[in-house]
N, C-alpha and C positions, 0 to 999 in steps of 0.2 A: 421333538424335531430339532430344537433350540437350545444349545448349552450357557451356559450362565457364562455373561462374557465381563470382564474387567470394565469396556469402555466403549459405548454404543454413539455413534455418529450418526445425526443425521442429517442429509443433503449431501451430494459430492462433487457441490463447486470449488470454488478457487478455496474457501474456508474449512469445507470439508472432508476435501482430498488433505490439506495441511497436520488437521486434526488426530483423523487417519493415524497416516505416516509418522508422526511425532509420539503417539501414544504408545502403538506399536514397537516402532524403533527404542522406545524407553522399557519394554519389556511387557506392555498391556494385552491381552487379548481383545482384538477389537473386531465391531460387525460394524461394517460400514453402509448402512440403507439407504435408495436412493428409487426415485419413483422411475427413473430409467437408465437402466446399465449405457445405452449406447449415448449418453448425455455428461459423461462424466468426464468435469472438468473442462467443461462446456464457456468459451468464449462466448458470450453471452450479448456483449455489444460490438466494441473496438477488439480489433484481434490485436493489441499491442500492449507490452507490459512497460514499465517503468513512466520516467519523465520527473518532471520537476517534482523532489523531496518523495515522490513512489519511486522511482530507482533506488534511492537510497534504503527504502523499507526493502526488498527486493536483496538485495546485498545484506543488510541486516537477518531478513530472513535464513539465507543461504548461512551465513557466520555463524549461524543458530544450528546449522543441523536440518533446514527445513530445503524441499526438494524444487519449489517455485523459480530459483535461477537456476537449477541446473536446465528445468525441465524447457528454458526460456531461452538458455544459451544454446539447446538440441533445436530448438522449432524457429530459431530468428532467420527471416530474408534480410530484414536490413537492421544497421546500429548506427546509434549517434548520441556522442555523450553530448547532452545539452548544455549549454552556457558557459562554453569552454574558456569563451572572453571576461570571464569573470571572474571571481579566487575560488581554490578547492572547495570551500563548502558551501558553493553552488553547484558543483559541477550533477550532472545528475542523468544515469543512463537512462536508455529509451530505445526497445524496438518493436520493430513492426515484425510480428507473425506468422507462420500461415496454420490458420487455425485447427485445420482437423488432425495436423502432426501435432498441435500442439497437445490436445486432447489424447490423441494416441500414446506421447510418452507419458503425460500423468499417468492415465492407464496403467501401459507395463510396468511404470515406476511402483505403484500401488499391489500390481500381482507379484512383481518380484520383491514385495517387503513381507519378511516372513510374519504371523500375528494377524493379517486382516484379514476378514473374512467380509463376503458383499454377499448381500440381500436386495433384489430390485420388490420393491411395494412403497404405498403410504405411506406414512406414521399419523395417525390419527387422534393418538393420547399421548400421556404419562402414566406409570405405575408411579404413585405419588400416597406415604403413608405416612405419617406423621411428620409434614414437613421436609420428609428425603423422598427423593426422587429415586427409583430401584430398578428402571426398566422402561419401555416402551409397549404398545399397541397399534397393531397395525391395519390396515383397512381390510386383510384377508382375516383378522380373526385374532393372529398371533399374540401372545405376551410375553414378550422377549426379554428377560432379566440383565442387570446391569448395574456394576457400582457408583458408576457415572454416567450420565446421559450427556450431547453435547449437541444444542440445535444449533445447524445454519441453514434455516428453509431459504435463504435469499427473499425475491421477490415471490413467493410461492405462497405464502402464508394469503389465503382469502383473494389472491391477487386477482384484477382485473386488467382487463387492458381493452386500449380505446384505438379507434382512426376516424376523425369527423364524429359523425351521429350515431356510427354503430361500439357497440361495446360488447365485450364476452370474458367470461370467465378464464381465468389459465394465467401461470407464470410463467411462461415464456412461449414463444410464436409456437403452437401445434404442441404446446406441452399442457394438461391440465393444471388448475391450482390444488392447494394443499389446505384441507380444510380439517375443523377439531382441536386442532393445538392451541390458538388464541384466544376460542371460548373457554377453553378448561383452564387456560392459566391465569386470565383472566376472573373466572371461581374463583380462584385461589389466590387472589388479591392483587395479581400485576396490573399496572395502568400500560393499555395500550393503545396506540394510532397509527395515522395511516400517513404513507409516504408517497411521492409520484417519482417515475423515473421515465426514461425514453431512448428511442435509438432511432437512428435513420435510415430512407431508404435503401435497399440494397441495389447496384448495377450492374449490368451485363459489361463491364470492361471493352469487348468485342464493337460496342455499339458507340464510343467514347471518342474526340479528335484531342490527343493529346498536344498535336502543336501550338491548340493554342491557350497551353497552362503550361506554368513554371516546372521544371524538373528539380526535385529535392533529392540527394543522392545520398546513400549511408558516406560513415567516414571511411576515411583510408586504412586505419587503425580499429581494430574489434579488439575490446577489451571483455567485452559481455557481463554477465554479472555474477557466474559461478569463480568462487574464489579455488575451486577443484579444476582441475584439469581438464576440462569440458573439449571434446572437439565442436568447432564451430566452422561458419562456413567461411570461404575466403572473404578477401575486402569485393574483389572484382565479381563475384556470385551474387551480390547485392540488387533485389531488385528494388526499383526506385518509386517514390511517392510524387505525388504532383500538386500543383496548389492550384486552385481556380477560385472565383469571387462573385457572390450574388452581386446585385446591381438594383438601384431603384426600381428598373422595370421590373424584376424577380420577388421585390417586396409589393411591388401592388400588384400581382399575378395571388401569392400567397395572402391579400389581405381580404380576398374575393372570399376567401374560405373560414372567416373569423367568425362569422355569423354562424358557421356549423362547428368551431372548435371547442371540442370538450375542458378546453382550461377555460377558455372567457365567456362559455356557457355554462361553467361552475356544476358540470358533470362530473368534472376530478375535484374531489375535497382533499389530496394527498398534496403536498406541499414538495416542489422540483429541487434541484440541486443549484442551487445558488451560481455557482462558478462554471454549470456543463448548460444552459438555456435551451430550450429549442430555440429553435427559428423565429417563429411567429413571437416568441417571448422576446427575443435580439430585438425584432422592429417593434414591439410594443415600450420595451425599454428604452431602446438607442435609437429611439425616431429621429435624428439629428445626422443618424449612421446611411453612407449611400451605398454602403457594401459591407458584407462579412465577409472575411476569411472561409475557405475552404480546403480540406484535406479529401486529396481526392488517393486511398489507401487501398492497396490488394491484400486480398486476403489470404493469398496462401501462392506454396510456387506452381502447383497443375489446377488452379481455376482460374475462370473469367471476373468472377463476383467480386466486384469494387464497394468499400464502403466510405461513405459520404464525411468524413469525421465536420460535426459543423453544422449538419442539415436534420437535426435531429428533431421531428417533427409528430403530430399526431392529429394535422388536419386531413380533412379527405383528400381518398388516395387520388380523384382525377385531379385539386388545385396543386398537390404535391409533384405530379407529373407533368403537370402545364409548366409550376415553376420552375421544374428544374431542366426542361429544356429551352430555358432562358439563358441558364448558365454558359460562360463562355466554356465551349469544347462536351457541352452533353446536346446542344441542340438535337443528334439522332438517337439518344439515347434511350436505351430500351432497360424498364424496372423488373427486378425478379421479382423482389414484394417492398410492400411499402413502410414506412418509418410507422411509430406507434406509442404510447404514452402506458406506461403500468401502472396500476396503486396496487400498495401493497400492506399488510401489516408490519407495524414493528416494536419493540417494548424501549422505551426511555433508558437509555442505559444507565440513568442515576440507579438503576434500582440492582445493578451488579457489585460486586468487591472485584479487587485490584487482579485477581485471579481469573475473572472472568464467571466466577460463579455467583448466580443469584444469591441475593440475601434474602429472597422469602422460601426457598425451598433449597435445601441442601445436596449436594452432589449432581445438579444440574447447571449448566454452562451455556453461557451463548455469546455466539460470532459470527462477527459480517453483518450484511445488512437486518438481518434481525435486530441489529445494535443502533440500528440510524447510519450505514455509513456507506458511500459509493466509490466504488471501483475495486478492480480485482488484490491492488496490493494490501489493501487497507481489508479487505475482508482473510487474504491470505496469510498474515500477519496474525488476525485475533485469532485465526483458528488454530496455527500453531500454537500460540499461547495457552490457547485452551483446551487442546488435546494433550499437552505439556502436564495442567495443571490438574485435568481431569485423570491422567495418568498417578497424579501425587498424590493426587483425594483417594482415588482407588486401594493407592498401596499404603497411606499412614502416613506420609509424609509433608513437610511446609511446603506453601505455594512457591510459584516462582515469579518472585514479580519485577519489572524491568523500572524504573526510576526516568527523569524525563533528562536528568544528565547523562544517562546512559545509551538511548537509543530514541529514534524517530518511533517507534513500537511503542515506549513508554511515556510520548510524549502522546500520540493516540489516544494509550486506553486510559492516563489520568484527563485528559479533554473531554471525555465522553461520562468518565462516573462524574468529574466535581461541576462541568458544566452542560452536560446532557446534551443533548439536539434536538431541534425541532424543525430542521433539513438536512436533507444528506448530508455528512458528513464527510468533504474531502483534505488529504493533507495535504497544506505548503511547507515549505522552509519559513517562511513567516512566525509559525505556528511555534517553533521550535527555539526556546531563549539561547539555547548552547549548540548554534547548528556550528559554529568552527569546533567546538569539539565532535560532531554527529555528523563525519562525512562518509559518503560513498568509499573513500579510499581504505580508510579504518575499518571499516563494520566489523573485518574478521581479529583486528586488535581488540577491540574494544569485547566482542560478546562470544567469541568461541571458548574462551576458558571456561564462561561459566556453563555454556552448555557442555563440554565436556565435562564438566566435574558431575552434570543431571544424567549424563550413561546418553547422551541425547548426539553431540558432535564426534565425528568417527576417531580412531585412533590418526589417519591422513591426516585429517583436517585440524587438529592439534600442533602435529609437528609441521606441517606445511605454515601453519604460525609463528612458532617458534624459532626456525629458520629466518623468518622474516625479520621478525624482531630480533638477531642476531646480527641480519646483512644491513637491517635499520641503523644498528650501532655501531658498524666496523665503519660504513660508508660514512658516518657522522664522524666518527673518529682520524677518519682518514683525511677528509674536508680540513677539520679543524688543525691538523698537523701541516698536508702537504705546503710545501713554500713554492710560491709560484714567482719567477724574476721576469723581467720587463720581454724579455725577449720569448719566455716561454706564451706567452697569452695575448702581448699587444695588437698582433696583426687579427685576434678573433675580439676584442676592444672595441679595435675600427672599424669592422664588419656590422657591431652592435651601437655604432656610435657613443660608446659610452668612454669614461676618460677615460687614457693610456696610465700605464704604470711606473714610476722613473725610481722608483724602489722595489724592493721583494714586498709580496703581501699573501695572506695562508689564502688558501682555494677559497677556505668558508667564508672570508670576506666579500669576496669577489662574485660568489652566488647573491649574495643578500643585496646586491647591485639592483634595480629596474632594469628590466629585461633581461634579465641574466635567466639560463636555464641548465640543468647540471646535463638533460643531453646532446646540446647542443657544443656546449664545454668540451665536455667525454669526447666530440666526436673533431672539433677543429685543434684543441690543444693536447698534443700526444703526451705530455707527463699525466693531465688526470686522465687520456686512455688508459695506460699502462697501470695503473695506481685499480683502477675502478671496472678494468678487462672484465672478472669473473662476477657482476652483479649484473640481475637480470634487470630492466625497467620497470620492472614493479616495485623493488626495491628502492634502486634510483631514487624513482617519482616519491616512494612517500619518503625518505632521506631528505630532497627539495624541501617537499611542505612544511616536515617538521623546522627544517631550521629557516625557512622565509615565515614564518608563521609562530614562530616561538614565543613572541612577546605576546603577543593576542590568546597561544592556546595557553600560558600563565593566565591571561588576566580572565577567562572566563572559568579555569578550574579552582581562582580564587574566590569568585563569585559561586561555583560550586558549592564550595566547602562551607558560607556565610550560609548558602541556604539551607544546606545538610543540618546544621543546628535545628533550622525550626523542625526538620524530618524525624529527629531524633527527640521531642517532645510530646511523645504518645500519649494521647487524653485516650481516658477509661473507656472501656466499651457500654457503660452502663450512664456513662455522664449526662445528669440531670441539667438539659440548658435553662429550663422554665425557670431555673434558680437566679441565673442571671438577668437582671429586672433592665441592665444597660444595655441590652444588645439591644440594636436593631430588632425589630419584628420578622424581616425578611430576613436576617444572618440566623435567628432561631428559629425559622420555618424550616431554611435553607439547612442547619446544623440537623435538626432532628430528622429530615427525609433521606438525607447524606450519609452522617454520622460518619466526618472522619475521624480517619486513624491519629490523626496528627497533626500538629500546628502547620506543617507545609501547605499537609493536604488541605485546610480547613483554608490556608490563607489564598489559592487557588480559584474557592466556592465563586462561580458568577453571582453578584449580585452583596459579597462578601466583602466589608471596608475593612483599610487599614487599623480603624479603629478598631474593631470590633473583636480583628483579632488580638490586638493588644490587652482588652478587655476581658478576652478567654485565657492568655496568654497571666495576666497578674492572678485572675482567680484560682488560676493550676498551681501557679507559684506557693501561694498560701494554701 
């Protein structure tokens, strides 16, 4: 029934779908199994993609060849690049969704990629024979062959899910869990646990008084986050988001219900996401707090279904409805269903290589929350990566690994093998030592070459770069030439309060001014119109950055290059640490579970001293 396929996917969420499409598009034969067709690519919590350093994964993605911004710029109601008060490599898109178009273009996006083939069932095994992995088994019986296998069960794996005192099996609301794969990999030496997540209640919009919440409105400007020519919606088609606020009376409404919550009744042993809380966890933490923030977000442009971003909860469903018509402007609000708490399985991702492929079984791969990590960019991100690599393993060829000067991707999956998790794992720009080199604006400088050279980024999407990096140079070129006299720019000077000119001085100086902007320039002083007519704003803008920002992007590509040294000091794969009697106990617990590749990686290890690599670092010497 089943032909032997290159590259077998399983799950097709945000990680899955990625997988997919990557393997395929590199020339893989792929089956894509998924325990239900009409779930696929399934917004799961927040219908919204990007936001602070996830836009940036997002854009990264897309620069890659991967279909997650295009499919993000087709389904957005609203946009807004966050932190725009801030320098470039903060800035960080962010829209809201409507979810089942969202789903619907992954979909098509998926039927019309030639190479996939879908299978709706379980997967219940591994065909697993001397350490490689060959294949899958599925709940109807099947043994489905395979040169790569690539799990992203999500929250599926064993998963439970809670509200108050009742609990039941399933990974997601009305969807069953996925059982079999944890105990067998588990056999077969993986160390596994459990993780908690949550989502809050859903609202009838229809039942809501919005006058008395803040209105949050997309920007005027959509930039979105496909670097392809994506039609998107107008700025004025936007619909809007609204802010409202718990209240002390809302916190002791919800504290009536602690006595039945499954986290402070230690019915959940899955450990929550640090930076997303529920509710009940906000007032047990920040009992100091007499209000939380609320995101009061629609889900799509033809329903009523509001979701709560804020309220994300897994006490019973009547103290959840009591509190939440405490909130200013839900007083009549009516719930479709109620917020909820998952646990789920997941494997440590020390136990992967930089490729995404396990180190105790070969040509098997895992991404997304199976990895420890939460939210849809961060799972859509490993899956590319590992339908990429699972593609590579397939046909003979080296992995493809991303470096952390390179992308917010590889700033990801080295945080996850050298220091694991032991909660969800979300990305900040924090996280990232080279975010002025890793901005949003770049993604398609920095990573479309190399995935073109993988057969992975289109012939478009190439030269749509190359242009760029053309009109980057002529407009740098032109800046640094034109001569601007007192009379040609004074009067736009005075407008920006900055000094006037009583000599000639070139454009480029006159940008790198405070407050200065090149479109603002472009559009009051008619010698740089004229000079700068034929470049689009995309260009422009990163022209600006580069030369407001030159001195900064030297001094971190020299801190780069310092650290590329220890990169380039590859310790053996067979290297004995017990030899070393000076380490740390913990750097040689830490070294032999790990086993990096390399003095970088090795100086990375949590738990890992300066010394210690110095230590490893003289004994390589000799």
């Amino acid at each position: 029934m089943f032909p032997s396929y290159d590259v077998i996917v399983v799950g097709a969420g945000h990680a899955g779908c990625e997988a997919a499409a990557a393997a395929a598009n590199m020339g893989s034969r792929v089956l894509l199994v998924t325990m239900n067709m009409q779930t696929i690519a399934q917004m799961s919590c927040n219908p919204a993609m990007g936001g602070i350093a996830k836009g940036q994964i997002v854009r990264e993605i897309d620069a890659l060849g991967g279909y997650s911004g295009i499919v993000t710029d087709q389904s957005m109601i609203q946009f807004r690049m966050l932190n725009r008060s801030k320098g470039p490599a903060m800035w960080s898109p962010r829209t809201q969704n409507d979810r089942m178009l969202f789903a619907t273009k992954w979909r098509e996006a998926l039927e019309q990629t030639p190479n996939v083939d879908f299978y709706q069932d379980m997967v219940k095994g591994l065909l697993v024979k001397d350490g490689k992995c060959y294949g899958v088994i599925t709940g109807l019986g099947h043994e489905i062959k395979a040169k790569s296998v690539v799990l992203t069960n999500g929250t599926f794996l064993n998963g439970v899910m809670h509200i108050g005192d009742k609990q039941f099996g399933g990974g997601r609301v009305a969807e069953k869990a996925a059982t079999g794969i944890t105990e067998q990999l588990v056999s077969l030496g993986f160390e596994s646990d459990r993780l908690k997540t949550g989502t809050p209640p859903r609202i009838d919009g229809r039942s809501l008084d919005y006058s008395k919440m803040e209105e949050q409105k997309g920007d005027e400007e959509i930039t979105g986050f496909s670097y392809l020519d994506v039609e998107k919606i107008k700025p004025e088609q936007q619909r809007s988001c609204w802010i409202t606020y718990t209240s002390a009376e809302v916190h002791e409404a919800l504290k009536t219900g602690f006595d039945r919550s499954p986290m402070f009744q230690g019915r959940i042993q899955g450990v929550g996401p640090r930076y997303c809380p529920s509710i009940e966890d906000k007032i047990n933490r920040f009992a100091e707090r007499e209000r939380h923030q609320l995101f009061v977000e629609p889900e799509g442009w033809n329903t009523v279904e509001i979701y709560v971003n804020g309220f994300s909860t897994s006490l019973p469903e009547d103290v959840q409805y009591k509190a939440l018509q405490m909130v200013p402007g839900f007083e009549n609000c009516r719930m479709f269903r109620p917020g909820y708490a998952i646990e789920y399985d997941y494997f440590p991702p020390t136990q992967l290589q930089f490729s995404l492929e396990t180190k105790q079984v070969q040509n098997l791969f895992f991404a997304g929350q199976i990895n420890g990590t939460t939210g849809y960019e961060e799972a859509a991100c490993q899956g590319l990566i590992a339908g990429m690599n699972a593609h590579l393993k397939a046909s003979g060829q080296p992995p493809f690994v991303l470096k952390r000067s390179e992308a917010y991707i590889g700033v990801l999956i080295d945080d996850l093998i050298n220091k694991g998790t032991e909660e969800p794992y979300r990305m900040f720009t924090s996280r990232a030592e080279f975010r002025t080199l890793l901005r949003q604006d770049n993604a398609d400088l920095r990573l479309t070459e190399k995935s073109y050279r993988l057969g992975l980024a289109s012939q478009e999407r190439i030269e749509k770069v190359q242009q760029k990096q053309e009109g980057v140079a002529k407009v740098k070129s032109i800046l640094k030439e034109l001569p601007l006299d007192p009379e040609d720019i004074n009067h736009h000077l005075e407008e920006k309060n900055s000094a006037l000119l009583t000599q000639r001085q070139r454009a480029w100086q006159i940008l790198l001014r405070p407050g200065m902007d090149i479109l603002s320039m472009k559009n009051r002083v008619q010698k740089i119109a004229n000079a700068l007519e034929s470049f689009s704003a995309e260009i422009l803008e990163q022209a600006e950055i580069q030369i407001k920002y030159e001195v900064y992007i030297e001094k971190e590509n020299e801190l780069v290059k310092k650290m590329s040294q220890l990169e380039d000091l590859v310790i053996p794969e067979a290297f004995d640490y017990t030899k070393l009697v000076s380490l740390s106990s913990e750097a040689r617990q830490k070294f032999n579970k790990i086993r990096p590749r390399t003095l970088g990686q090795a100086s990375r290890i949590s738990g890992v001293n300066p010394s210690d690599v110095q230590i490893l670092m003289v004994y390589m010497g000799r």
